[in-house]
C-alpha positions in Angstrom: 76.3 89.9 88.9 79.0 87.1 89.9 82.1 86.8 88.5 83.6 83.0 89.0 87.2 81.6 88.2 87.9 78.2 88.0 84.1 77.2 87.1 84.9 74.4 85.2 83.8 74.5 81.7 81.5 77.0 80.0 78.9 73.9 80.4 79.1 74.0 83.8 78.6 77.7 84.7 75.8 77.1 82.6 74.3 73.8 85.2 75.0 76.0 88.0 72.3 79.2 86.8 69.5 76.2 85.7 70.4 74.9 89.4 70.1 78.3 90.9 67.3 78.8 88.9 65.5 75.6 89.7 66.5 74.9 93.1 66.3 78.3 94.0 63.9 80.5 92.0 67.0 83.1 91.0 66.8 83.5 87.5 70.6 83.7 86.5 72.0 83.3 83.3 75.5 82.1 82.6 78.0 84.1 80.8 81.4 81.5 80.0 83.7 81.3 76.6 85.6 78.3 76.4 89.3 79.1 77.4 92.4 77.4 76.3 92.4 74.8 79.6 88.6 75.0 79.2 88.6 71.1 77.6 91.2 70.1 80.0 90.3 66.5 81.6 91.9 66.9 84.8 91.4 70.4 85.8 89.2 72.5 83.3 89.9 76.5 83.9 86.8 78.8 82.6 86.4 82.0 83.8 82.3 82.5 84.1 80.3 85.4 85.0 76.5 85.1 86.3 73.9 87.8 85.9 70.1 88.1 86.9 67.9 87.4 84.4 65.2 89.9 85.4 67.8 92.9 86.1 70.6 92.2 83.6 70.5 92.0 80.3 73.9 90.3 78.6 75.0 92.9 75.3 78.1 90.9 74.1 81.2 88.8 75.6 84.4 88.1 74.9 87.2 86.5 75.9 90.1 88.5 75.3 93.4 86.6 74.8 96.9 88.5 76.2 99.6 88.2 73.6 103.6 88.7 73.7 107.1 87.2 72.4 107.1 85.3 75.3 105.7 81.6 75.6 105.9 81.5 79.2 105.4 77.4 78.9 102.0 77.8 77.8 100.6 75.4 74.9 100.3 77.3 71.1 96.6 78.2 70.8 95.9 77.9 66.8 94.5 81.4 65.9 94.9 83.4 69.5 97.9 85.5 68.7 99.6 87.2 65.6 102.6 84.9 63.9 105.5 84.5 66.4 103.4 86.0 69.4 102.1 83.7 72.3 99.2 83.9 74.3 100.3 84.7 78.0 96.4 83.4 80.0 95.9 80.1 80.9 92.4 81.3 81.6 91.8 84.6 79.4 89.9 87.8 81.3 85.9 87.2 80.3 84.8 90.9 79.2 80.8 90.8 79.3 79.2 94.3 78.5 75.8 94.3 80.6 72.8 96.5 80.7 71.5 96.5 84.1 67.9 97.7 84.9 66.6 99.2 87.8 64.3 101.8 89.3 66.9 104.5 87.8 65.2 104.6 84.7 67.1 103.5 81.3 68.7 100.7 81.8 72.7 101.3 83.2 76.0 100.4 80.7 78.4 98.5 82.8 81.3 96.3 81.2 82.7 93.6 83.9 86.0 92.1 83.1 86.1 88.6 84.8 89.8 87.8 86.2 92.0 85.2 86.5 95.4 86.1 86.9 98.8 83.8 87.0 99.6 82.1 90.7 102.0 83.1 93.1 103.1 79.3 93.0 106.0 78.2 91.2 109.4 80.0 90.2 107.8 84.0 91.0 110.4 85.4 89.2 108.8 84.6 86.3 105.2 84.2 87.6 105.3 88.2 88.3 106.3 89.1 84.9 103.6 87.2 83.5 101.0 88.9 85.8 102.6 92.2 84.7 101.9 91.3 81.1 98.3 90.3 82.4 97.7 93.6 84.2 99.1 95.5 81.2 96.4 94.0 79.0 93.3 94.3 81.2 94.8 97.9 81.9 94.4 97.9 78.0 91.0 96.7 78.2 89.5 99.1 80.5 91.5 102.3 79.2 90.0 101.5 75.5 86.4 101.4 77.1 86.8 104.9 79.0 89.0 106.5 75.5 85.9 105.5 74.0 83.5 107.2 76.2 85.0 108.6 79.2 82.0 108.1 81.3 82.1 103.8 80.9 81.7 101.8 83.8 83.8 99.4 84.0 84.5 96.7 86.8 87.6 94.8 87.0 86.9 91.6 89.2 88.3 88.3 90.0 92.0 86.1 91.3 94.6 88.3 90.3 97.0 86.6 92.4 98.5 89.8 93.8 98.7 91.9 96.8 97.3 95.7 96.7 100.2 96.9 96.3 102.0 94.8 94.1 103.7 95.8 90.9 100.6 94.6 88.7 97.8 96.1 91.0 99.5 99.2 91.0 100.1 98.9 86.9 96.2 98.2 86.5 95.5 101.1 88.7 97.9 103.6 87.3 97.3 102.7 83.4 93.9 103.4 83.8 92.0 106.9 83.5 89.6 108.9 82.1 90.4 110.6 78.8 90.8 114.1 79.5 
């Protein structure tokens, strides 16, 4: 399983599995959901996730828009948010529930969430509150997965543009826990 940022466009994490597949016999599947930059000419942004046919069986994907009163200079994205709301990810996290099979037995439940948090580039002061609003929302993400069943596994992956111990790490780390 490989998580990707910046692969392009959802049609070309899917020419990179046929050419992994082809050129090296590894039988990956891609996993990509056109983002809002995804169509962009200059510099498409897709967030892509690639999993092994033979061990990993894809259950569902999603990408899952950030919303908030703030625009944050991004372009309106017909349909992404609730009236007067704005989405707040150039390049939304990719959630791909997988199955993955092994010599366990039953095939193992594992949710990935695919990352690609706002740059350190720029004016920060602002830059930082829109990763905060990023890690609140994949902080979201995962906590709904483990108040659903406190046992999920659930792997948060990919550029989140942050140090370890930066105000948005630390929020994704401490809004996250099993339900007790």
């Amino acid at each position: 399983i490989i998580g990707i940022e910046e692969t392009g466009t959802p049609d070309d994490a899917a020419n990179l599995a046929q050419l992994l597949s082809d050129e090296f016999d590894l039988p990956y599947t891609a996993v990509a959901i056109q983002g809002p930059n995804s169509s962009s000419p200059e510099f498409p942004l897709t967030n892509s996730l690639l999993a092994r046919r033979d061990r990993v069986t894809v259950v569902a994907a999603e990408s899952a828009q950030g919303c908030s009163r703030f625009t944050f200079g991004l372009r309106y994205i017909k349909g992404a948010c609730p009236p007067r709301q704005f989405p707040f990810f150039n390049r939304p996290p990719l959630v791909v529930d997988l199955a993955v099979a092994g010599p366990w037995g039953a095939p193992y439940p594992l949710t990935v969430i695919v990352n690609h948090w706002k740059s350190k580039g720029g004016d920060e002061s602002i830059n930082v509150v829109r990763r905060t609003y990023q890690a609140e929302h994949v902080a979201s993400l995962v906590q709904a997965r483990l108040d659903a069943d406190p046992d999920a596994h659930v792997v948060v992956l990919g550029d989140l543009n942050d140090y370890y111990e930066s105000g948005p790490v630390e929020i994704l780390q401490e809004q996250t826990s099993p339900a007790l």
